[in-house]
N, C-alpha and C positions, 0 to 999 in steps of 0.2 A: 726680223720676227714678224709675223703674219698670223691675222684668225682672219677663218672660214667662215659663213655661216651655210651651213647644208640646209640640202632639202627638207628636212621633217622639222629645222630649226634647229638644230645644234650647233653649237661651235667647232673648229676644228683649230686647234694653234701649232705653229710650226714655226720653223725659221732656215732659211735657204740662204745660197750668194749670190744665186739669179733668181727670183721674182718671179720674174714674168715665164718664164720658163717651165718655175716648180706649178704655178696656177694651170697651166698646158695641161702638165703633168697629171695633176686632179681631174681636170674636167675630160680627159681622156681615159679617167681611171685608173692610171698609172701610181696611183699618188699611196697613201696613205688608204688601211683597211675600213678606217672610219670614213672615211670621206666616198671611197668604192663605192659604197651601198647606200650613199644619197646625194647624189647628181640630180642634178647638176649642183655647184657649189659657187661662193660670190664673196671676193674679197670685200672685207666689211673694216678690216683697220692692218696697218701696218707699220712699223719702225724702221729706221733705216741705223743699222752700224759700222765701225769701220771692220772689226775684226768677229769672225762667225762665231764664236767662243764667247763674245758678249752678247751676239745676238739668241746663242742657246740658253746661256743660261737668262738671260731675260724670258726666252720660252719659256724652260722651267719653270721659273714662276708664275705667268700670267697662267700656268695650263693647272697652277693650284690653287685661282682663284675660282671664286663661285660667279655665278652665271650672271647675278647680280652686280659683280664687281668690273667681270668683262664687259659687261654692257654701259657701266658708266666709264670705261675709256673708249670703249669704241665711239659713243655718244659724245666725247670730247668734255666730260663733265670730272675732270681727274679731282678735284675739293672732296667727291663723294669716296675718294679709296681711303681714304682712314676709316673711316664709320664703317664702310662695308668690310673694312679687313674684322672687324667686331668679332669671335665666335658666336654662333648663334645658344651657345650654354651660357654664354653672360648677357641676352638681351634680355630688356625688361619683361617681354612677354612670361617668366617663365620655362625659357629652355624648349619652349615651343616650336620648328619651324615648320611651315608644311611644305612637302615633299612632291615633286614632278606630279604624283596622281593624288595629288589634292586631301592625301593623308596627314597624318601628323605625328609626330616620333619625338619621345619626350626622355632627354636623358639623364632626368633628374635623379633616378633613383639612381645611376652611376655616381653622381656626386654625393649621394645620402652613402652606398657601400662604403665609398671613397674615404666620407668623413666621420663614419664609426669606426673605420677602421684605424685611422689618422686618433681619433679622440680614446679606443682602446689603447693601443699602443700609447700614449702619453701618459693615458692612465698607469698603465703597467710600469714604464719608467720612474714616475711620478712616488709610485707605489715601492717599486725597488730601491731606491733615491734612499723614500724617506726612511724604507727600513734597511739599509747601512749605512743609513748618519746614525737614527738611534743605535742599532747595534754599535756601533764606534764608537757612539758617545758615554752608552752605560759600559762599554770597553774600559775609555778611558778614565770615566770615575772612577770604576774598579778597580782600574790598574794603578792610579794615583793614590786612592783610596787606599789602597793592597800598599801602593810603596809608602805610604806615608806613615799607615801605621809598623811596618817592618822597621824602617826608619828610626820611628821613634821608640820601637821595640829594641832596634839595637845600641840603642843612642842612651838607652835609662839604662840597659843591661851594661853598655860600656863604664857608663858615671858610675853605677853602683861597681862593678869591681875595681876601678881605679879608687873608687872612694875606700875600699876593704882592705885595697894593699896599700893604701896613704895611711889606714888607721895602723894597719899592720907593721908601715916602715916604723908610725912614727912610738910605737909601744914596746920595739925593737931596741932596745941602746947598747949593743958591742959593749962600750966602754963600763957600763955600768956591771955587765954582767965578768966581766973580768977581774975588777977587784972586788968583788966577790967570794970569788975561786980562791 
C-alpha cells in the first residue's frame, strides 16, 4: 500500500506487488486517472505486506480516511488516528468543518430531521402502546366485570331453584298422601 502526493497536493493511495515499478508507472502517466493530470508525483509513505489482498484492503481503508488522518500516518504520528477517525458531526465545534475552499457545511439540521423524526415516531408508538393497554384494560374490567356479575347472576338464579325444588321435595310426602286415599 502506497500514497502519492501530487502536484496540486493531493493524495493518491494505491497498492501494487512491485513498488517501484507501479511509481514508473505514474510518473510516465501510465498510472491511475488521478495522478495523470498532476505530475509529477512523490512517494510520501508506504506499507510493505506479504499478500496483495492485505495490502488492498489496507488501501481501502486508508483512501477513506480524510486528509487530516493521512497526513498524521504519513508524518509518522499514528497516537493522532483515533481522534482524527472522530466524525466531524460529533466534534465539539458544532458540526462545523470547513471545507477545501474555506467554506463551511453544517449538518446539523440533518441531525435535527433525524431527531423529530426519531422523537415523532416514539411518540406515536408511545401513544399507540398507551392506548391498547387502556383499551385491554377497560377490556378486561368489563369482561370480568360482565363475567362476575353473569356469575353471580347464575349462581343466585341456581340457589334460588334448588332452594324451590328443596321446598318442593320436602312438602311432597308419597307416604302421607297415600293413606289418605
Amino acid at each position: 500500500m502506497y500514497i502519492l502526493e501530487c502536484s496540486d497536493g493531493s493524495y493518491y493511495t494505491g497498492s501494487t506487488t512491485n513498488l517501484e515499478l507501479r511509481l514508473q508507472q505514474h510518473q510516465n502517466g501510465e498510472g491511475a486517472n488521478h495522478t495523470k493530470k498532476r505530475l509529477p508525483v512523490t512517494l510520501v509513505y508506504y506499507e510493505e505486506y506479504a499478500r496483495i489482498d492485505e495490502a488492498f484492503y489496507r488501501e481501502k481503508q486508508v483512501q477513506g480516511w480524510s486528509r487530516k488522518k493521512k497526513e498524521a500516518l504519513i508524518n509518522g504520528n499514528p497516537e493522532l488516528l483515533p481522534q482524527l477517525a472522530i466524525a466531524y458531526r460529533d466534534l465539539k465545534n458544532g458540526g462545523f468543518e470547513s471545507d477545501a475552499n474555506g467554506g463551511f457545511e453544517n449538518l446539523n439540521h440533518h441531525e435535527a430531521k433525524v431527531s423529530e423524526v426519531l422523537d415523532n415516531k416514539v411518540s406515536e408508538v408511545l401513544d399507540s402502546t398507551v392506548s391498547e393497554v387502556l383499551d385491554s384494560t377497560v377490556s378486561e374490567v368489563l369482561d370480568s366485570t360482565v363475567s362476575e356479575v353473569l356469575e353471580d347472576t347464575v349462581n343466585e338464579a341456581l340457589e334460588d331453584t334448588v332452594n324451590e325444588a328443596l321446598e318442593d321435595t320436602v312438602s311432597f310426602n308419597p307416604l302421607k298422601n297415600q293413606t289418605n286415599e
